[in-house]
C-alpha positions in Angstrom: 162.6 -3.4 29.8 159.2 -1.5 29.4 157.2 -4.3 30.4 159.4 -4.6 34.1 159.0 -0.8 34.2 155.5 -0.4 33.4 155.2 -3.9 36.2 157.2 -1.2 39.0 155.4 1.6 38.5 151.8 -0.3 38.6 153.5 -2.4 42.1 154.6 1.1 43.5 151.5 2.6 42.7 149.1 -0.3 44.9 152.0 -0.1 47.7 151.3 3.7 47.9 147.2 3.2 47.9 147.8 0.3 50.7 149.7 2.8 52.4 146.9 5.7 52.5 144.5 2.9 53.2 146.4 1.9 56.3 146.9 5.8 57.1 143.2 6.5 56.7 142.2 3.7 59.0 144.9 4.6 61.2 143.4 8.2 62.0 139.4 6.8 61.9 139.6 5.1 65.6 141.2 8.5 67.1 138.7 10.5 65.0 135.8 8.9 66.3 137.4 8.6 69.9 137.8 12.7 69.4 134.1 12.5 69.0 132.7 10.8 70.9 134.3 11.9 73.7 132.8 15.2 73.3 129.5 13.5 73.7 130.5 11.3 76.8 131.4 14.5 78.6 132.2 13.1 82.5 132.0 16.4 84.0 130.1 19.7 84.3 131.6 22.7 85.7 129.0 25.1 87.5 129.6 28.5 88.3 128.1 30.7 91.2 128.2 34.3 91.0 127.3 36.2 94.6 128.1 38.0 97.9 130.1 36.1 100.4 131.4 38.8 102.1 129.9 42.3 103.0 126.4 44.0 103.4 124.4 40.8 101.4 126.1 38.0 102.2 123.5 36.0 104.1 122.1 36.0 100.5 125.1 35.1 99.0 126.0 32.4 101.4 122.5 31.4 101.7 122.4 31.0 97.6 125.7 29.4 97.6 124.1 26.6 100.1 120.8 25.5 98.3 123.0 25.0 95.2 125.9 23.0 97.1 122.9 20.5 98.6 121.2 20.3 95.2 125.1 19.2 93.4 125.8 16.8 95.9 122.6 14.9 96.2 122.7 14.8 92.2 126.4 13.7 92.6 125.8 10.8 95.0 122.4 9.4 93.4 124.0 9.2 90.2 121.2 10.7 88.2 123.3 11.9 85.7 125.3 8.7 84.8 128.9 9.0 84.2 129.0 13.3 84.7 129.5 14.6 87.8 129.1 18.1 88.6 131.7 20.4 90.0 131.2 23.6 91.7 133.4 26.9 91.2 132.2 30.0 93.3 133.1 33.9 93.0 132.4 36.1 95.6 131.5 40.0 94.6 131.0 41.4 97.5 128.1 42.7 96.3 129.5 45.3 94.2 128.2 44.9 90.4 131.8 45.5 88.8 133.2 42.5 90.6 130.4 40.4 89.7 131.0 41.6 85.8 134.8 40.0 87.0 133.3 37.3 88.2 131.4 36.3 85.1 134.8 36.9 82.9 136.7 34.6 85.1 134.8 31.8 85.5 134.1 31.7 81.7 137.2 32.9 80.3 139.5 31.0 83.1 137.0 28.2 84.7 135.6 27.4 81.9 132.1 26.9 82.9 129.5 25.0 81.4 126.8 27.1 83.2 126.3 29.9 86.1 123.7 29.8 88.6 123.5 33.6 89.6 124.4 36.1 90.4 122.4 37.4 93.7 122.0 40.7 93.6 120.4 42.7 90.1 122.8 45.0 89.5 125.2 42.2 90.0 123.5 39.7 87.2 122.7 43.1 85.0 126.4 43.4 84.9 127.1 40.0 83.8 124.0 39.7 81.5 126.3 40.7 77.8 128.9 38.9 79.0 126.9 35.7 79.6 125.4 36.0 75.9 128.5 37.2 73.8 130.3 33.5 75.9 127.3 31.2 75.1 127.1 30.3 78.3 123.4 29.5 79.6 123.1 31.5 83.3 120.0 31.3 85.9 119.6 33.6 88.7 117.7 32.4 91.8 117.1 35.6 93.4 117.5 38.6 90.9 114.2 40.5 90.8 114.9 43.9 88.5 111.8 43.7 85.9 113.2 42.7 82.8 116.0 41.8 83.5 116.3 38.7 81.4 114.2 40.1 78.2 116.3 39.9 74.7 119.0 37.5 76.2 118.2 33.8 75.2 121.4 32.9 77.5 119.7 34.8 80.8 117.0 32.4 83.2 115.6 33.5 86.3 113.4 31.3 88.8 112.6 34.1 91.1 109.5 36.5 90.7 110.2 39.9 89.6 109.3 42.4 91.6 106.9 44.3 89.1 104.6 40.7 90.0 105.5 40.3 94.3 104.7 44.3 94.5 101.2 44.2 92.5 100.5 41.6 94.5 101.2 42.5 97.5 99.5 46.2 97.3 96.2 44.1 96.0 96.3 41.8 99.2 97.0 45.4 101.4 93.6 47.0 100.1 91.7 44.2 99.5 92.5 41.9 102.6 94.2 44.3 105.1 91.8 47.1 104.3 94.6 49.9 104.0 94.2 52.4 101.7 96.8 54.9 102.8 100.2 54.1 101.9 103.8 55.4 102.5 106.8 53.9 100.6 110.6 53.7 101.9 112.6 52.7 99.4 116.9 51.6 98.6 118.1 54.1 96.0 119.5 51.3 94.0 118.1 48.7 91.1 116.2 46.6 93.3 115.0 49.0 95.7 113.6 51.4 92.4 112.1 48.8 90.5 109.9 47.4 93.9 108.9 51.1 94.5 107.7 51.6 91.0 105.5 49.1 90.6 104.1 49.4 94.3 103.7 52.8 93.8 101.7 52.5 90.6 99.6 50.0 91.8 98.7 51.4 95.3 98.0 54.7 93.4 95.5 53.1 91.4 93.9 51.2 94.2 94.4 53.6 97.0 96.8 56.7 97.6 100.2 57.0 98.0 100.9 60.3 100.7 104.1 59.7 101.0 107.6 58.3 98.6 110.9 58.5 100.9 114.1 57.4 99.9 117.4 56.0 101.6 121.0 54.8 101.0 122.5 51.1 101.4 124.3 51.1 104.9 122.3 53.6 106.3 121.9 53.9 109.8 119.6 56.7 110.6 116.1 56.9 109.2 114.6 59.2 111.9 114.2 62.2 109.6 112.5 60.5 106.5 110.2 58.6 108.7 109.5 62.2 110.9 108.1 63.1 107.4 106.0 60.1 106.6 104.2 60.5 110.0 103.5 64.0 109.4 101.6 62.6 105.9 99.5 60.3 108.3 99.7 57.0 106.6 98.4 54.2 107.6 101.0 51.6 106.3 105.0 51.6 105.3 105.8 49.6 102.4 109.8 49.1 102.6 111.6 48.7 99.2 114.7 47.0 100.6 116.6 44.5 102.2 116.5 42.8 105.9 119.5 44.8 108.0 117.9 48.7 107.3 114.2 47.2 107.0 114.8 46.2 110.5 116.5 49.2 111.6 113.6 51.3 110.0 110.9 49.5 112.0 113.1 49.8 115.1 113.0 53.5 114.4 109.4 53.8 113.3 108.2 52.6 116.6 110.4 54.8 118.8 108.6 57.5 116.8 105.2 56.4 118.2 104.2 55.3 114.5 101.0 53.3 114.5 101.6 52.1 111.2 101.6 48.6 109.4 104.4 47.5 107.9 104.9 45.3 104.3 107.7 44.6 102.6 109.3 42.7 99.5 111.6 39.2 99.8 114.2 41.4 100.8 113.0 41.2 104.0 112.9 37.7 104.2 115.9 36.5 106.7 116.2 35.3 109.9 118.5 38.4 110.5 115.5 40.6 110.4 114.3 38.8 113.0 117.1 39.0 115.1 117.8 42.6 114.3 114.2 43.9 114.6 113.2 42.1 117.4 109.2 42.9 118.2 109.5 46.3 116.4 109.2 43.9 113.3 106.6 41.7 114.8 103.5 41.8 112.2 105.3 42.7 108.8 104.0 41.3 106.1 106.7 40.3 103.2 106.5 38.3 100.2 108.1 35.4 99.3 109.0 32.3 97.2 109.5 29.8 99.4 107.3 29.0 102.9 109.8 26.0 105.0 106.9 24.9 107.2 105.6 23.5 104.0 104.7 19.6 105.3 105.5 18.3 102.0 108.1 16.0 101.4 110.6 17.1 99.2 110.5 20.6 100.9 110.5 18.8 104.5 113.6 16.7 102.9 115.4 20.2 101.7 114.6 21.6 105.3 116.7 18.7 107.1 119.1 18.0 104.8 120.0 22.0 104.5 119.5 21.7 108.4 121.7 19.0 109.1 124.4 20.2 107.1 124.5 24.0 108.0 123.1 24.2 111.3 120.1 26.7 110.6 117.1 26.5 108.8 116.9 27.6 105.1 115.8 30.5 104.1 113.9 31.5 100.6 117.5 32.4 99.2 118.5 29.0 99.8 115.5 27.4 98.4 115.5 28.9 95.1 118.9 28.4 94.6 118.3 24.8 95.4 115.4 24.6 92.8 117.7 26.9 90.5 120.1 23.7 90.5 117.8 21.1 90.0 116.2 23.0 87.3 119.9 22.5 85.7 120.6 19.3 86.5 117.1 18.7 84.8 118.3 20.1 81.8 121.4 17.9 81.7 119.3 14.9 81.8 117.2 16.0 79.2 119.2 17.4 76.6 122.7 17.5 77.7 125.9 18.3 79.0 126.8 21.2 76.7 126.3 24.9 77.3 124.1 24.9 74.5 122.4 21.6 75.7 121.9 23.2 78.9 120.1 26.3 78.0 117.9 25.0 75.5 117.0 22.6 78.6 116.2 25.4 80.8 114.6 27.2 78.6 112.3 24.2 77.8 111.7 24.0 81.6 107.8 23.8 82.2 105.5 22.8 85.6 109.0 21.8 87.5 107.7 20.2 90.8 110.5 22.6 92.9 110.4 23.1 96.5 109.1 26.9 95.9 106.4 26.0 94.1 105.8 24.6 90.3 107.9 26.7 87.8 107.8 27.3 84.5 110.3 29.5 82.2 109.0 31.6 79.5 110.0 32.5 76.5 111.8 35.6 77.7 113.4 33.5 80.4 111.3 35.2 83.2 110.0 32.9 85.8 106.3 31.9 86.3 105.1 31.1 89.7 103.0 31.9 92.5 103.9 34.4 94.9 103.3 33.7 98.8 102.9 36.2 101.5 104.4 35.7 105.2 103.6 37.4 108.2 106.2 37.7 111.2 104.4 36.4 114.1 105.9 35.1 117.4 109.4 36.0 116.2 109.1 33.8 112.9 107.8 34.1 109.6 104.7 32.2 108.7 102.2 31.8 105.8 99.4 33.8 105.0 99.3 32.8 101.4 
C-alpha cells in the first residue's frame, strides 16, 4: 500500500512538472512576440506644433508644408522599411498658451513619437518642460529666442538664433554697407527682444545706436516712432520683427521722406512682404537660412516638388521644416523608432547635407550653420551671401 502510494505521488508530481513545462513554453512564443514587436515598430507618429490661423500663419502653414513633402517622400521611397510615418498637426494660433495645449495633446492624447516645432518662440518656450518631463524628443525649425534649447536634452532646433543672424548682420552693415549710424524698431515680444539685444550690443560696439523704438504685434500705425527716429538722423533702420508690420513700417518710413536703409532679421523673409511693401521695401537686406535660387539639386528638387504641390514657391520656413524632418527621419534610420531612439539620433546629428545648408546639432541642441543674407531687388529676394 506504501509502495502504490509513494508510485502516485512520484507520477502526480512529473504530471504537474510536464504541466508547468508546457505552461512555460506556452507563454515564451507570446513573450517574445510582446517583444519583438516593440522593436518592429511599423509606425511613427509625428507631431507639428504651429500657427495655421491668425497673424503668423504663413509661417505656420509654410512649416506645416516642408515637413508634409519631407513625410511623404520618406513614405513612398521606403527608406525606412516597414515604418511609415504619420502626421498629426495642432494649430495655436500663435498664442503660446495654446501651443503649451498643443504639446499636452498630442503627447498625452496622440501619443507622439516626436514634434517637429513649434513656430513661434514663445510658442516652443511654452512647450519646452512639457516636452522633457514626456520624454519626447522635439525640433523646432524656426524658433530663434537665444537659448532657448539650453538644459533640455529633449529640445533641437535647426534654425540660427538670433543672438548669431543679428551679430552678423550688424558686422556685414559696417563693414560691407559702410553704415555706422543705426536705429532699431523692434516687436515687444520674445523674438522681437532677443534680435534687438544682440543687434543693439553689437552695432554699439561697432558703430552707434541713436535711436531704440518699440512697437506692438498688429500694429498699424508707426508714424510717430519713426517721426522720432528721423529726428535722431540715422542712417539705417534695423527692424526686429516679422513680414506684415516690417512692410507697413517701410511703407511709412518712406512717406516720411526717410533716406534710410533698411535690414532686417528672417522675420522678414516672406513673399507677403513683398506683396505688402511693394517698392517701399525694395533694397532691404534680411537674413536668412535658406536662398531657393540655390542651382543645386536637392534644393532645385525641394523647389519643384514644394512647387508642384502647393502652387508657390517655398519660402525659408518651409525649407527648414523640410530639413527639420529629414534630420528626423535620419534619426530613425540610424538609431530607431523610439522617442528615445529618436532624440539620441538628433542629437548625434553632424554635417547633415540639408537644403539650408550643412547642419550640425550641438550639445546644447542649438543649431550650427551658416547664416545667408538677401537683398530685395526687383520685387524678390536674392543672395548676397
Amino acid at each position: 500500500m506504501k509502495k502504490q502510494k509513494k508510485n502516485f505521488m512520484m507520477l502526480t508530481a512529473v504530471l504537474i512538472g510536464l504541466l508547468l513545462l508546457v505552461a512555460v513554453a506556452g507563454c515564451a512564443p507570446a513573450q517574445e512576440e510582446a517583444a519583438s514587436g516593440e522593436d518592429e515598430k511599423t509606425e511613427v507618429k509625428i507631431g507639428t506644433v504651429g500657427p495655421l490661423t491668425g497673424e503668423a500663419a504663413a509661417y505656420g502653414t509654410n512649416v506645416l508644408r516642408g515637413i508634409e513633402i519631407a513625410v511623404e517622400e520618406a513614405n513612398a521611397s521606403g527608406e525606412l522599411g516597414d515604418i511609415t510615418l504619420k502626421l498629426i498637426s495642432e494649430d495655436t494660433g500663435g498664442d503660446w498658451s495654446a501651443a503649451a495645449n498643443a504639446f499636452s495633446k498630442l503627447i498625452d492624447v496622440d501619443g507622439v513619437d516626436v514634434i517637429i516645432g513649434a513656430v513661434l518662440s514663445s510658442e516652443t518656450a511654452a512647450g519646452g518642460p512639457i516636452v522633457m518631463e514626456a520624454g519626447v524628443p522635439t525640433i523646432s525649425p524656426s524658433s530663434t529666442a537665444v537659448d532657448l534649447t539650453k538644459d533640455n536634452p529633449y529640445l533641437f532646433r535647426n534654425c540660427l538664433s538670433d543672438e548669431v543672424q543679428a551679430v552678423q548682420l550688424a558686422e556685414y552693415a559696417v563693414t560691407e554697407l559702410g553704415l555706422s549710424k543705426f536705429a532699431i524698431f523692434y516687436t515687444n515680444n520674445d523674438y522681437g527682444k532677443s534680435l534687438k539685444d544682440a543687434f543693439e550690443a553689437k552695432a554699439s560696439e561697432l558703430a552707434e545706436v541713436v535711436a531704440v523704438e518699440v512697437f506692438m504685434d498688429k500694429d498699424e500705425n508707426f508714424k510717430s516712432q519713426l517721426t522720432s527716429i528721423k529726428e535722431k538722423g540715422p542712417d539705417c533702420l534695423y527692424i526686429a520683427g516679422y513680414y506684415t508690420e516690417a512692410a507697413k513700417i517701410a511703407q511709412q518710413a518712406k512717406e516720411l521722406g526717410m533716406d534710410i536703409q533698411l535690414l532686417g532679421a528672417d522675420g522678414l523673409c516672406n513673399a507677403v512682404l513683398l506683396e505688402i511693401g511693394g517698392d517701399a521695401v525694395e533694397g532691404i537686406y534680411a537674413t536668412s537660412g535658406f536662398y531657393p535660387d540655390d542651382p543645386t539639386a536637392a534644393v532645385q528638387n525641394f523647389v519643384t516638388a514644394y512647387t508642384d504641390k502647393y502652387g508657390e514657391e517655398p519660402d525659408m520656413f518651409a525649407a527648414q521644416a523640410y530639413d527639420a524632418a529629414r534630420i528626423v527621419i535620419e534619426a530613425i534610420k540610424s538609431k530607431g523608432a523610439t522617442s528615445e531612439a529618436i532624440r539620441e539620433g538628433i542629437a548625434a546629428t553632424k554635417d547633415f547635407p540639408g537644403i539650408t545648408g550643412k547642419t550640425s546639432i550641438d550639445e546644447e541642441g542649438d543649431t550650427i550653420k551658416d547664416v545667408l543674407i538677401l537683398k530685395v531687388e526687383g520685387g524678390k529676394f536674392i543672395r548676397i551671401r
